[in-house]
C-alpha positions as CSV (number, residue, x, y, z in Angstrom):
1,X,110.5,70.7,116.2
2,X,113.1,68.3,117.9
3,X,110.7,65.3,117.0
4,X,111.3,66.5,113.2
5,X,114.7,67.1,113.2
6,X,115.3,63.6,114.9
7,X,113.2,61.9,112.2
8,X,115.4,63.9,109.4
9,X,118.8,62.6,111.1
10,X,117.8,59.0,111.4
11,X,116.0,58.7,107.6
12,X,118.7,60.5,106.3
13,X,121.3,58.0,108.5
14,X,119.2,54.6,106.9
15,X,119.5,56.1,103.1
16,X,123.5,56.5,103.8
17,X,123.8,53.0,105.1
18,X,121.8,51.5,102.2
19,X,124.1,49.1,100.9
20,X,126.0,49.6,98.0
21,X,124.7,47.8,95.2
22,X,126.6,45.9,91.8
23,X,127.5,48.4,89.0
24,X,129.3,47.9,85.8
25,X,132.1,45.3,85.6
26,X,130.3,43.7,88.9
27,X,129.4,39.9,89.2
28,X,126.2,38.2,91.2
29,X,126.5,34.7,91.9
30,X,122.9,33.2,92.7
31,X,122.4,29.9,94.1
32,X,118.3,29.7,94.3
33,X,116.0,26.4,95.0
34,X,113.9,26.1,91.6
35,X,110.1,24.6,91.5
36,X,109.6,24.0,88.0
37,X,105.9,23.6,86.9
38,X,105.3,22.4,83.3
39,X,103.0,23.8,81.3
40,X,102.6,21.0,79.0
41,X,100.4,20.6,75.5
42,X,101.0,17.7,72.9
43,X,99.8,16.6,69.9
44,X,99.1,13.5,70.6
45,X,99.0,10.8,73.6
46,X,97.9,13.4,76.1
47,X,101.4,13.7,77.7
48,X,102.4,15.1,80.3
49,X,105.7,16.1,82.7
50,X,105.9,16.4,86.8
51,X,106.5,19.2,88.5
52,X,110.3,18.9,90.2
53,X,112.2,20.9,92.6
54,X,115.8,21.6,91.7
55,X,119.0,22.9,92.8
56,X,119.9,25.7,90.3
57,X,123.3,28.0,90.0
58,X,123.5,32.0,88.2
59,X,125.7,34.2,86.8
60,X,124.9,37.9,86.5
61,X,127.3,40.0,85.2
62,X,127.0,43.7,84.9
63,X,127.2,45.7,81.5
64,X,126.3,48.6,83.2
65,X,124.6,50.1,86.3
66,X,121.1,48.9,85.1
67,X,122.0,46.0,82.5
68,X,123.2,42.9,83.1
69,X,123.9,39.2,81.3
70,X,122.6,36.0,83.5
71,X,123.5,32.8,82.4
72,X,121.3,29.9,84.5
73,X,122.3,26.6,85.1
74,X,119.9,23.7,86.6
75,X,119.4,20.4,85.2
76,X,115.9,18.8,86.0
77,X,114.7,14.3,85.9
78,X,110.9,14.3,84.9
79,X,108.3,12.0,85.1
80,X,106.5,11.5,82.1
81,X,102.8,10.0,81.6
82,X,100.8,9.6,78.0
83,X,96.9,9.6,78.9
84,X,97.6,9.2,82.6
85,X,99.5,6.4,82.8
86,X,103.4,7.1,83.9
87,X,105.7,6.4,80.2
88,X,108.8,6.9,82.0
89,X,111.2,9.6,82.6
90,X,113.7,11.9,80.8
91,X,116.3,14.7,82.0
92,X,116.3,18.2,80.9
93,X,119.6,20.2,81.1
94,X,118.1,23.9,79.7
95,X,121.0,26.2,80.3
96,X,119.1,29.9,79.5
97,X,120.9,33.4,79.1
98,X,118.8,36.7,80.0
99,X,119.6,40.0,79.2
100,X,118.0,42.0,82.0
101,X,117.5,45.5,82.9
102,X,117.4,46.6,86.8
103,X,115.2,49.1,87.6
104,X,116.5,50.6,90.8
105,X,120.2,49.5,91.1
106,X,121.1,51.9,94.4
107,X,118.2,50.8,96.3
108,X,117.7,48.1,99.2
109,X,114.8,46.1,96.9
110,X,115.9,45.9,93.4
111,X,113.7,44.8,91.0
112,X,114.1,43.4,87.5
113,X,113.3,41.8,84.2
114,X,114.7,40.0,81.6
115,X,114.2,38.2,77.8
116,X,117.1,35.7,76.4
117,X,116.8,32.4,74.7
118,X,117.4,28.9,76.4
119,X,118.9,25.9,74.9
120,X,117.9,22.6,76.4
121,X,119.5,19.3,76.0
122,X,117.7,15.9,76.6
123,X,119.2,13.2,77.7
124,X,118.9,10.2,79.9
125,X,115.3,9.1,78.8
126,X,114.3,6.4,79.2
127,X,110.1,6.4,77.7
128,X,108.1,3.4,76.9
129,X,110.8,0.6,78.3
130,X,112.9,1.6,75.3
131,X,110.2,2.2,72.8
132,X,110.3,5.8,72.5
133,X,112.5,8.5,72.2
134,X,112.9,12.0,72.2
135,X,114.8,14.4,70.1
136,X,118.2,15.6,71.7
137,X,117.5,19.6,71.7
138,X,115.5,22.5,71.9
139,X,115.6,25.9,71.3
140,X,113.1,28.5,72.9
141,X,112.7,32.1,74.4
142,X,112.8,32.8,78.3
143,X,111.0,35.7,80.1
144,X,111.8,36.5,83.5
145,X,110.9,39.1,86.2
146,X,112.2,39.5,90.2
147,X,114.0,41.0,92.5
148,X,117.1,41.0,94.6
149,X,116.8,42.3,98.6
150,X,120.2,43.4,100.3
151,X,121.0,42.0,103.2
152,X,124.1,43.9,103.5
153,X,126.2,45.4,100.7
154,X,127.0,42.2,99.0
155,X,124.8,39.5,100.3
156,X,121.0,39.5,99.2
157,X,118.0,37.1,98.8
158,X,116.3,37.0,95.8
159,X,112.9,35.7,94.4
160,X,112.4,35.1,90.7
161,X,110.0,33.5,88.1
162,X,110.6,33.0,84.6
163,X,108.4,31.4,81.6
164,X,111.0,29.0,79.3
165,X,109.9,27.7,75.9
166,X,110.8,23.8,75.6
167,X,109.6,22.1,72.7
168,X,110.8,18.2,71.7
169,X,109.3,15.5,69.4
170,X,108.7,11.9,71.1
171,X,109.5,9.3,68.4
172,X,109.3,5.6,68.2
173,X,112.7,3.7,68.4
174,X,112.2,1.4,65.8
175,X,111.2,3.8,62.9
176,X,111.9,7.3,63.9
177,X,108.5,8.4,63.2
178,X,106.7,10.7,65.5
179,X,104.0,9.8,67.9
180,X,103.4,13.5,69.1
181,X,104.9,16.9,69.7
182,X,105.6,17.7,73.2
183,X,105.6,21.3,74.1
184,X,107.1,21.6,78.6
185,X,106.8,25.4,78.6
186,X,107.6,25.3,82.2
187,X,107.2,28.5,84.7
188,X,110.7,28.2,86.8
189,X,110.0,29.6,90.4
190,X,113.1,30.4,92.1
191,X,114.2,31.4,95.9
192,X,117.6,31.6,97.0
193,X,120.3,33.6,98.5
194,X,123.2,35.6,96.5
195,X,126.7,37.1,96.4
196,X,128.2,40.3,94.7
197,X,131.5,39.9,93.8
């Protein structure tokens, strides 16, 4: 009987020191090391992008208890090869809002998912010595599923993936005809630490 009634005090002493977690009006700032891994397809010329790892900074804010608004920010310098042989390189700034919903928002693990739509704007590239180009923008849809794990009641880790949709056309200089369509579809892995505020 006094085994039971010790195990009763100290579960019900952990479940009132779970830490507090965001509510409505509340902000998350995430700063997470991103492995992107393109998923690529193309028309034509076989191409393809590398993988990268990136620093990457988010903005969650809170709607309500379970709903929240994250705007991502990362910007990412590929390497780009057309049948296997390296074309050059071009940079990808995809800034991507989410509209999430968080499943368990008082709890020490807190999982979520998310749907939003990503913007991303090329620039820098520099394909086929000056021969090729691609087009300035893209417009896609972004899945994304994880979870944040409190440290205490406003620091926490947090592990994520998300699918983004990239599409661009890779054109010659000269004549502005396209040599292929060029789907990145990258998976975004992230891992990184965060901050309620």
């Amino acid at each position: 009987m006094k085994s039971k009634l010790l195990t009763v005090i100290f579960v019900s002493t952990f479940f009132a020191a779970s830490p507090v977690w965001a509510g409505a009006g509340d902000w998350l700032v995430r700063l997470r090391a991103l492995d992107i891994a393109p998923d690529t397809s193309s028309s034509a010329l076989n191409l393809d992008a590398s993988n990268e790892w990136v620093p990457e900074l988010d903005f969650s804010y809170f709607a309500t208890d379970n709903i929240a608004l994250e705007l991502i920010l990362a910007t990412s310098r590929h390497d780009i090869t057309a049948n296997g042989a390296d074309v050059g390189k071009v940079t990808l700034l995809p800034p991507t809002l989410v509209l999430q919903y968080h499943f368990r928002p008082a709890a020490t693990f807190r999982p979520y998912v998310g749907a939003g739509i990503n913007y991303t704007r090329f620039y820098d590239s520099d394909l086929g010595g000056g021969t090729l180009t691609v087009d300035n923008s893209s417009w896609g849809g972004a899945l994304q599923a994880g979870f944040d794990y409190a440290i205490d009641k406003d620091w926490f880790v947090n592990l994520d993936v998300k699918k983004i949709w990239v599409s661009t056309d890779v054109k010659v200089a000269v004549t502005g005809a396209t040599a292929a369509s060029f789907d990145i579809n990258p998976w975004v892995f992230g891992l990184g630490i965060g901050r309620r505020f």
